[in-house]
N, C-alpha and C positions, 0 to 999 in steps of 0.2 A: 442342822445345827445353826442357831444364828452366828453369823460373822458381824453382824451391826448391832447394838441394843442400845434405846435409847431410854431413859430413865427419868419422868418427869421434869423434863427442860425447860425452863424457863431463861429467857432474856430480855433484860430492862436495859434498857438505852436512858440513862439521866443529861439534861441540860439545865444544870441551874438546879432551880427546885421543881422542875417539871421531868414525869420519866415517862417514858412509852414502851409499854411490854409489846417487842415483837412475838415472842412464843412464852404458850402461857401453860406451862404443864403438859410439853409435849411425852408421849410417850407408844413406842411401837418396838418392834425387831425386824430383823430382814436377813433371810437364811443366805446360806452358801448356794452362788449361785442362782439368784435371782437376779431377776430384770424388773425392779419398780420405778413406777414415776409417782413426783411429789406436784398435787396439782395443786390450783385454787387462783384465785383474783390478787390482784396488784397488792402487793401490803399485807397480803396471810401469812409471809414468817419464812417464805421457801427458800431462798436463796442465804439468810440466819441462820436456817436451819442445818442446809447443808453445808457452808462454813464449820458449824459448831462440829459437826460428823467428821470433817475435812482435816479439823485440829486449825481453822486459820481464826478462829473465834474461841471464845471460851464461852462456856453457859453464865448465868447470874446464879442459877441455882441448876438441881439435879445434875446431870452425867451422862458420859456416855460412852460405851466399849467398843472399840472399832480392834477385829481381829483377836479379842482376851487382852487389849490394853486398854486400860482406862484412860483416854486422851485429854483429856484436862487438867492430868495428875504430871504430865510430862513438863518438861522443862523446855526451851526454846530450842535447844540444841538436841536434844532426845525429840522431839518434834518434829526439825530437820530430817533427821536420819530416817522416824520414822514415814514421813509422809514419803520420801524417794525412795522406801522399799516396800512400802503396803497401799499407797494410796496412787493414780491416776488422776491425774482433774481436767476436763473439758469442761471449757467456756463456751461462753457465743462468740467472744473476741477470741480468733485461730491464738494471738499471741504467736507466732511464726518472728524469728529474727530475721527481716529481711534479705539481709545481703549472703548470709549463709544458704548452700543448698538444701534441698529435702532430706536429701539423708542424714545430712550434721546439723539438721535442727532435731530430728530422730533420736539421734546420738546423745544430745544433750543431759537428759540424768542420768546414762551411764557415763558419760565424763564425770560431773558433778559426784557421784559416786565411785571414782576411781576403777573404773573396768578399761584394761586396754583398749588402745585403739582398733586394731583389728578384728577381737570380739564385738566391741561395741558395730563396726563398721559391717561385721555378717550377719547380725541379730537384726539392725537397722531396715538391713535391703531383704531381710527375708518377713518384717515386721510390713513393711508396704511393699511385697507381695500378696500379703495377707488382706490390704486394704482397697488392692486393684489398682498402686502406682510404681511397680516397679517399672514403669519404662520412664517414670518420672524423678527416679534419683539425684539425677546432678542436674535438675534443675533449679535456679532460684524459687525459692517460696512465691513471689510475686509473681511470678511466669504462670503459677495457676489462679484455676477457677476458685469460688467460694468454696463450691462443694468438696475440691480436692485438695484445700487444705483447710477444712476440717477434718478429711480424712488424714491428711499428714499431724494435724493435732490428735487426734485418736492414735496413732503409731507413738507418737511421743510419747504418749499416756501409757501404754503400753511398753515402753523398752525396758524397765525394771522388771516385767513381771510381776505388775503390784496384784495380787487377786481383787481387787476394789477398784472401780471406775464411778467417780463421782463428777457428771456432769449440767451444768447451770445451762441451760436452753440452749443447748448444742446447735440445735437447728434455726432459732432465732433468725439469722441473715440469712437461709437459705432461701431457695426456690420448690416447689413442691416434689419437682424429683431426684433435685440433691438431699430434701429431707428425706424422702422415703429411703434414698441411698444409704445416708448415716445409721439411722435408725435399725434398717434390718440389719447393717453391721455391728451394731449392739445386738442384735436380736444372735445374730450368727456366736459373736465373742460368750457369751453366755451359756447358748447350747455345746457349742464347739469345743469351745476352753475352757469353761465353766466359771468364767470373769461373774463378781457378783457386777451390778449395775442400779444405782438409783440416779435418777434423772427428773431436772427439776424442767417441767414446759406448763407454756400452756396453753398449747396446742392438745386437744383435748383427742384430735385425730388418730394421736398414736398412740392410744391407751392401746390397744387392738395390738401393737407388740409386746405388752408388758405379762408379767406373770400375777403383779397387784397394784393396786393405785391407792396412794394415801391424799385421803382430802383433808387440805388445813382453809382453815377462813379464819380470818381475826387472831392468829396466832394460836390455834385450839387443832386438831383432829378433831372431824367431825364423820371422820367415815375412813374404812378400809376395804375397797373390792376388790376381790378375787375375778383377774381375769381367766387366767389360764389355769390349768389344772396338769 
């Protein structure tokens, strides 16, 4: 069943009397529990796109249903809610608050979502177990590598138990075997826990974990493959 659908998307950026359609009648789905990536060249729409999916954009035209909600139709505050119970977001930027430890940067949308302390604080430490830093909990965010806090942003993403992990070049700042790290822990989160995943790169390398790859150029889909079966 799809958990994502997206419904002829369009968006126009205006400045003046001049507009630039970033996505121009975009339109696809993405089942429960997929692992896709959103490829294509500088300027095809990916990172609009996945905003628009994310609820931090709206479309100019058509829609799109993240989970049986129509996400465009929400209000600011219905938004809120919904994105810290259904949605995950990984960037390229870890975003980590520095001076807080790993666990309580973890912790954070279950604070923001009112979960006590103490649940939030077992979910956290058993959430980077799961990522390979539980010996790294009470350390500063800064005390690690690249690689190990993206993986402390990945735990983040994860502590609501949103089924959707929506991330923009995750891997961007890494090095080749911190990428291959994150990556298969997408690949794991998916099979494992059955986390859906679309991820926007364009490192073309890691199609080879995905389940299908949507190709945009020029703000269009121009292809859809079927890696895995």
């Amino acid at each position: 069943m799809p958990i994502i659908v997206v419904e002829d998307v369009w968006k126009i950026y205006r400045s003046g009397r001049f507009e630039y359609p970033a996505l121009k009648g975009v339109s696809f789905s993405v089942d429960e529990g997929e692992f896709v990536a959103v490829v294509g060249p500088s300027g095809s729409g990916k990172t609009t796109l996945l905003n628009i999916i994310g609820g931090l954009d709206k479309p100019t035209k058509g829609t799109v249903y993240v989970a049986g909600v129509e996400v465009p139709r929400l209000s600011s505050k219905e938004l809120s809610v919904f994105r810290n119970r259904t949605i995950g977001f990984v960037f390229q930027t870890f975003n980590l608050v520095p001076y807080l430890s790993v666990v309580e940067n973890v912790e954070l949308p279950a604070a923001i979502a009112g979960v006590p302390r103490r649940i939030r604080r077992e979910r956290a430490l058993k959430l980077l177990e799961i990522v390979g830093l539980g010996d790294k909990a009470h350390k500063r965010a800064t005390e690690l590598s690249s690689g190990e806090q993206q993986r402390v942003a990945i735990a983040r993403a994860l502590m609501n138990d949103p089924p959707i992990i929506l991330a923009d070049e995750p891997t961007g700042n890494l090095d080749v075997k911190n990428t291959e790290i994150v990556v298969s822990l997408f690949r794991r989160l998916c099979d494992d826990l059955g986390k859906t995943i679309v991820m926007v790169t364009h490192n073309l390398e890691l199609i080879r974990f995905c389940d299908r790859v949507i190709k945009l150029r020029d703000g269009k889909v121009i292809g859809i493959e079927v890696v895995r079966r």
